[in-house]
DRENPA-243860 format. One record per residue (C-alpha): residue in three letters; x, y, z. Coordinates in steps of 0.1 Angstrom, whole numbers, plus 5000, padded with zeros to 4 digits. Last residue first. Example, Ala and Ser with C-alpha at 12.3 -4.5 7.8 and 13.67 -1.06 7.14 Angstrom:
% DRENPA-243860
PT, residu, x, y, z
PT, SER, 5137, 4989, 5071
PT, ALA, 5123, 4955, 5078
% end
This chain:
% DRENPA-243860
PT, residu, x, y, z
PT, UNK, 1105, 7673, 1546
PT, UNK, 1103, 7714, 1549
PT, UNK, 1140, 7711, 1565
PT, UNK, 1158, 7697, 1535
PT, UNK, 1140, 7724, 1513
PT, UNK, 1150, 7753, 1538
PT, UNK, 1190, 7740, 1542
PT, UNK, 1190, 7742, 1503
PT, UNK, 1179, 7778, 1506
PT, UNK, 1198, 7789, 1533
PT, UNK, 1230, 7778, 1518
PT, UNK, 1244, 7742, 1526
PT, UNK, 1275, 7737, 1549
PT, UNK, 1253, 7733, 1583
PT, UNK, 1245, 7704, 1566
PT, UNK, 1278, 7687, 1579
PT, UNK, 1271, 7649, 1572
PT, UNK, 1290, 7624, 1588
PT, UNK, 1296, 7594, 1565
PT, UNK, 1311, 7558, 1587
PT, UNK, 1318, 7526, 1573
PT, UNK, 1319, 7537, 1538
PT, UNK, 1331, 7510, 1512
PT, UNK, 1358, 7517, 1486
PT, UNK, 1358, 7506, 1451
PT, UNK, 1387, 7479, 1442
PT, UNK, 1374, 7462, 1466
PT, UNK, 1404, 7448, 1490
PT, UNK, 1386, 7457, 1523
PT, UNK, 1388, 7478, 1552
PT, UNK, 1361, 7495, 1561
PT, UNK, 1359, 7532, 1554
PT, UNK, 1356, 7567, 1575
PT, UNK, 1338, 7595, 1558
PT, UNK, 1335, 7631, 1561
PT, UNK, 1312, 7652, 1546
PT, UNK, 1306, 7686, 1534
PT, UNK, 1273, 7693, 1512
PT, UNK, 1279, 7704, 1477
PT, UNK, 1252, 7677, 1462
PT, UNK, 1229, 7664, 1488
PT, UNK, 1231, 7630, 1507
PT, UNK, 1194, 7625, 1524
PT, UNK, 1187, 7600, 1497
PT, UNK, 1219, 7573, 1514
PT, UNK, 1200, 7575, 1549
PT, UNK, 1204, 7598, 1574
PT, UNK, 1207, 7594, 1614
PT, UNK, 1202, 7621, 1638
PT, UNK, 1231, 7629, 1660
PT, UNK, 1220, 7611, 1691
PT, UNK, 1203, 7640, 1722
PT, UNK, 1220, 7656, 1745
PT, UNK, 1197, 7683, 1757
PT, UNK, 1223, 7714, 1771
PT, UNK, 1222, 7732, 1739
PT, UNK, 1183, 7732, 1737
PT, UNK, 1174, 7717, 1707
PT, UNK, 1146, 7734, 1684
PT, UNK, 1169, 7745, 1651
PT, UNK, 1183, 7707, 1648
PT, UNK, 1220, 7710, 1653
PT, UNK, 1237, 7701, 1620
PT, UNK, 1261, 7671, 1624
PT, UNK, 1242, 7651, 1605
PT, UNK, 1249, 7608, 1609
PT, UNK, 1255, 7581, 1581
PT, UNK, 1260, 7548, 1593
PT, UNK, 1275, 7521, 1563
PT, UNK, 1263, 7485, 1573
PT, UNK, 1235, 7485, 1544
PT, UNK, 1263, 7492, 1520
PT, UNK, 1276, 7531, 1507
PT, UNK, 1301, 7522, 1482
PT, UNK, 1326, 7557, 1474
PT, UNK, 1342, 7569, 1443
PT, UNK, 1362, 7596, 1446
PT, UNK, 1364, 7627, 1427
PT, UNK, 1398, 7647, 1433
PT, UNK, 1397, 7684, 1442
PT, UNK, 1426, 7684, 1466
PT, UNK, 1400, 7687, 1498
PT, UNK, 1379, 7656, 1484
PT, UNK, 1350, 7655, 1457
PT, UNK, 1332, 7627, 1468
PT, UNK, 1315, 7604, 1445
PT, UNK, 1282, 7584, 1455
PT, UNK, 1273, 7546, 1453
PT, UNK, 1244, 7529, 1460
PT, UNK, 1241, 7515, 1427
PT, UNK, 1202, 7525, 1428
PT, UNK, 1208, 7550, 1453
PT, UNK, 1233, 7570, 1427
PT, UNK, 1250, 7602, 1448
PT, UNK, 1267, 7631, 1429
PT, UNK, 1294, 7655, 1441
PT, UNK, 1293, 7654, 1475
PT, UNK, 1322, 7674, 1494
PT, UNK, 1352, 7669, 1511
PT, UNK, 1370, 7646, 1539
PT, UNK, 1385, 7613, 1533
PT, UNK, 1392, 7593, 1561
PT, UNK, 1418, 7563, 1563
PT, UNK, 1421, 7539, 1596
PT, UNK, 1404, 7517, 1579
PT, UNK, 1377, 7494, 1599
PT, UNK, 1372, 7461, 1599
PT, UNK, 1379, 7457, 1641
PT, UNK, 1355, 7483, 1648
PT, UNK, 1363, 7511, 1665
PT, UNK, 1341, 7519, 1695
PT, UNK, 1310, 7542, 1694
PT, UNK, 1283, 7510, 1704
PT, UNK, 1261, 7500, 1678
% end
């Protein structure tokens, strides 16, 4: 997967927080910067990434943002998510980046005891 745009992909991002995640429908709903709920499809194609630096790396070690799966989504944590572009009348994620760095201590300690 190389870092380019892809050629299905909406230019429109929605940045805010998540409010509730389903795996079974695999859907979740974002709470955006306005404080509107969105509904979002996460698909086998959508790639969600952390941005929190894991407590061990060395700032100058450049390693790949680690890659999360639709479980690892936790309510109140910031994200911001890039879509394809289709006609569905619910949006599909392309891209999620996770900021966990947004949790509190405690929710960052339960993540991190996995």
């Amino acid at each position: 997967c190389g870092r380019g745009r892809m050629t299905n992909e909406s230019e429109e991002v929605v940045i805010g927080t998540v409010k509730s995640v389903d795996s079974k429908s695999m859907t979740a709903v974002i709470t955006d910067t306005e404080g509107k709920d969105k509904k979002i499809s996460i698909t086998p194609f959508t790639r969600i990434h952390s941005c929190m630096q894991p407590q061990n790396r060395s700032r100058t070690q450049k390693l790949p943002p680690e890659m999360l799966t639709i479980g690892d989504l936790r309510k109140n944590e910031w994200v911001m998510i890039k879509f394809f572009d289709t006609e569905t009348s619910i949006p599909s994620a392309s891209k999620i980046l996770v900021n966990r760095n947004s949790l509190s201590e405690k929710e960052q300690e339960t993540i991190n005891a996995k």
